[in-house]
VOLUM-83873 format. One record per residue (C-alpha): residue in one letter; x, y, z; residue number from 1. Coordinates in pm, 1 decimal, padded with zeros to 6 digits. Each point is the difference from the previous one (the first is absolute). Layout:
VOLUM-83873
<r aa="A" px="X" py="Y" pz="Z" i="NUM"/>
...
This chain:
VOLUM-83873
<r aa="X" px="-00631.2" py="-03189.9" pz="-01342.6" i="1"/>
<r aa="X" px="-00359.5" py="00133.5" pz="00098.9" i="2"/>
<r aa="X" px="-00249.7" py="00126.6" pz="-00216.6" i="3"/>
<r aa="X" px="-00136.2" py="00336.5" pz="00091.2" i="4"/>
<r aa="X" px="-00273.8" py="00021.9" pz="-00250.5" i="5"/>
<r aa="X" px="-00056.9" py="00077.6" pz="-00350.3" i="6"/>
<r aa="X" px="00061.4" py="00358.0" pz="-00137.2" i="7"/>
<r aa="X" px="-00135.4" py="00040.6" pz="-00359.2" i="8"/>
<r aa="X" px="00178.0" py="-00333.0" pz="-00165.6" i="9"/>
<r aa="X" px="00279.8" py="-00043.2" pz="00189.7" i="10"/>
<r aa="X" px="00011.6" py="-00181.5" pz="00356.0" i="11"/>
<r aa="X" px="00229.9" py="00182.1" pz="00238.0" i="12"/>
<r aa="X" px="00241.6" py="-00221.5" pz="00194.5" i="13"/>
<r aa="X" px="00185.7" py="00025.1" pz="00367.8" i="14"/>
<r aa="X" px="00286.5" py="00177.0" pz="-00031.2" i="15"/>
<r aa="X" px="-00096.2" py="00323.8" pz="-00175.4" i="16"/>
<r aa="X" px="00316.7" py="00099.9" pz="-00032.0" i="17"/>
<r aa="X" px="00407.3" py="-00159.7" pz="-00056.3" i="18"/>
<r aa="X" px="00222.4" py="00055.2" pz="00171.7" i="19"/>
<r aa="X" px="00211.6" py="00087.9" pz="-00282.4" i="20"/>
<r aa="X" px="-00176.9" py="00374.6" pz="00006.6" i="21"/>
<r aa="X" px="00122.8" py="00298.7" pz="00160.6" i="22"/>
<r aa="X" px="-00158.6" py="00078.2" pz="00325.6" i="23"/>
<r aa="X" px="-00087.6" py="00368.0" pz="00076.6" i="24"/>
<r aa="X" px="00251.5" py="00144.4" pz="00241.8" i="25"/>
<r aa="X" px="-00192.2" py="00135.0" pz="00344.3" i="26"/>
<r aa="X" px="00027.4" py="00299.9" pz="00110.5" i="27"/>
<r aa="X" px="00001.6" py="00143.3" pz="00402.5" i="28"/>
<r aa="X" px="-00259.4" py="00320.2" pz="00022.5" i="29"/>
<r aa="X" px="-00006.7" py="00183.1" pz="00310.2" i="30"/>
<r aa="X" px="-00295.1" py="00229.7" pz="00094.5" i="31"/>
<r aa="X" px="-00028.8" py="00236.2" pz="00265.6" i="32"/>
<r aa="X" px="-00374.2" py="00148.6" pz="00046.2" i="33"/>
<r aa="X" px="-00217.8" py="00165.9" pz="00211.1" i="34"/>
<r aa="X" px="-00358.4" py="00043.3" pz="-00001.6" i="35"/>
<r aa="X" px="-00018.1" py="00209.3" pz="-00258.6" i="36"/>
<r aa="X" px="00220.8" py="-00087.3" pz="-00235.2" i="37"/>
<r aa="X" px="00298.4" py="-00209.8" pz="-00108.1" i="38"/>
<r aa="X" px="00276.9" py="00233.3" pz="00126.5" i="39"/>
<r aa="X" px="00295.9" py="-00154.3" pz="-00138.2" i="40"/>
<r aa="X" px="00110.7" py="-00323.6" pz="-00244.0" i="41"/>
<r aa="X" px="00313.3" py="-00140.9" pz="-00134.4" i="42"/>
<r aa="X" px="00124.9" py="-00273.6" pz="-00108.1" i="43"/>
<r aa="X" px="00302.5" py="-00222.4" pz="00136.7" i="44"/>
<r aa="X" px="00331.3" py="-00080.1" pz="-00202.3" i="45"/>
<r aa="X" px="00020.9" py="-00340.6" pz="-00132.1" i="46"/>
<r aa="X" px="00083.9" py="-00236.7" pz="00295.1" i="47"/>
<r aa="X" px="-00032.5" py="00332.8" pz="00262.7" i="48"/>
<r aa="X" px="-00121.9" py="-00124.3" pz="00366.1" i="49"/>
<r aa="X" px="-00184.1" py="00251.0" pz="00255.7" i="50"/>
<r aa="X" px="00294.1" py="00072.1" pz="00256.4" i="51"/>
<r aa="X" px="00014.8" py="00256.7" pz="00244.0" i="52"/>
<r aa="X" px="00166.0" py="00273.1" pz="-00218.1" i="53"/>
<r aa="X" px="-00217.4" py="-00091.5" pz="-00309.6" i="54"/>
<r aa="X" px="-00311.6" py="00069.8" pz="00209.0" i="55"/>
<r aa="X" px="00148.5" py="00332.2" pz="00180.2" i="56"/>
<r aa="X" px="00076.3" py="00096.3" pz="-00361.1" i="57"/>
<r aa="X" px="-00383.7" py="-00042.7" pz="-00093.6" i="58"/>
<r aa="X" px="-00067.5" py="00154.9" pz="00318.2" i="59"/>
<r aa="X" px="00151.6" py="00305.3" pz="-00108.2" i="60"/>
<r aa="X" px="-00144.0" py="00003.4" pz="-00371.9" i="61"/>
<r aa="X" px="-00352.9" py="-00054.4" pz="00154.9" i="62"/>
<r aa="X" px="00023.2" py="00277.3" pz="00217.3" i="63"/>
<r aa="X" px="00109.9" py="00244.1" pz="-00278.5" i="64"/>
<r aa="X" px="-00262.0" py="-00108.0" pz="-00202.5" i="65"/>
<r aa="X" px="-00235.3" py="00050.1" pz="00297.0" i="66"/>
<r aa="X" px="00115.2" py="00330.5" pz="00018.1" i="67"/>
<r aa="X" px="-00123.8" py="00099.1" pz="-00324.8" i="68"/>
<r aa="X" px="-00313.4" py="-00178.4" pz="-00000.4" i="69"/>
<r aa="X" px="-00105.1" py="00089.8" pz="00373.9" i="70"/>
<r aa="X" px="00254.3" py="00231.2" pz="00133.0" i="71"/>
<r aa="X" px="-00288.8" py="00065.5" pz="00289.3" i="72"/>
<r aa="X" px="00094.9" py="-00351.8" pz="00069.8" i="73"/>
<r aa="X" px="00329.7" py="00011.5" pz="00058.6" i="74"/>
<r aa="X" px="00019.8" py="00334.1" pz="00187.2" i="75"/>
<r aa="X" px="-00223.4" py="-00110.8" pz="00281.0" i="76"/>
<r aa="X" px="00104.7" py="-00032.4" pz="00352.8" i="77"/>
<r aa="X" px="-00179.5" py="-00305.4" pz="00102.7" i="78"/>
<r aa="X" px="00110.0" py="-00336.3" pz="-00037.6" i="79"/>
<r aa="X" px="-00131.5" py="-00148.0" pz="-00309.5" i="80"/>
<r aa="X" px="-00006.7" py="-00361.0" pz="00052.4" i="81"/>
């Protein structure tokens, strides 16, 4: 084990933690923003992978949302990208 230095009288060793503890379970955000602003965020299921209908889904919450934040936005006739 490594010593990492002294803090107040006890010497902390390499590894900080055992691997007996519980780690923290992750979790998958997904943002959608614009210049602005963040438009839209959710977070995935447990185990949930971006797929096609999972991101035409979002697609479709983002725009709603867009449509009450900047309904100019949305009603435009130009191409936005």
């Amino acid at each position: 084990m490594k010593d990492v230095g002294t803090t107040g009288f006890q010497k902390a060793r390499w590894p900080l933690h055992t691997q007996s503890e519980k780690t923290i379970k992750k979790a998958f955000l997904c943002v959608w923003w614009n210049n602005r602003e963040i438009v839209h965020h959710e977070f995935m299921k447990p185990g949930e992978t971006i797929n096609a209908d999972v991101y035409s889904a979002q697609l479709e919450r983002v725009h709603s949302a867009l449509l009450q934040k900047q309904p100019s936005l949305i009603t435009r006739r130009d191409v936005i990208l």
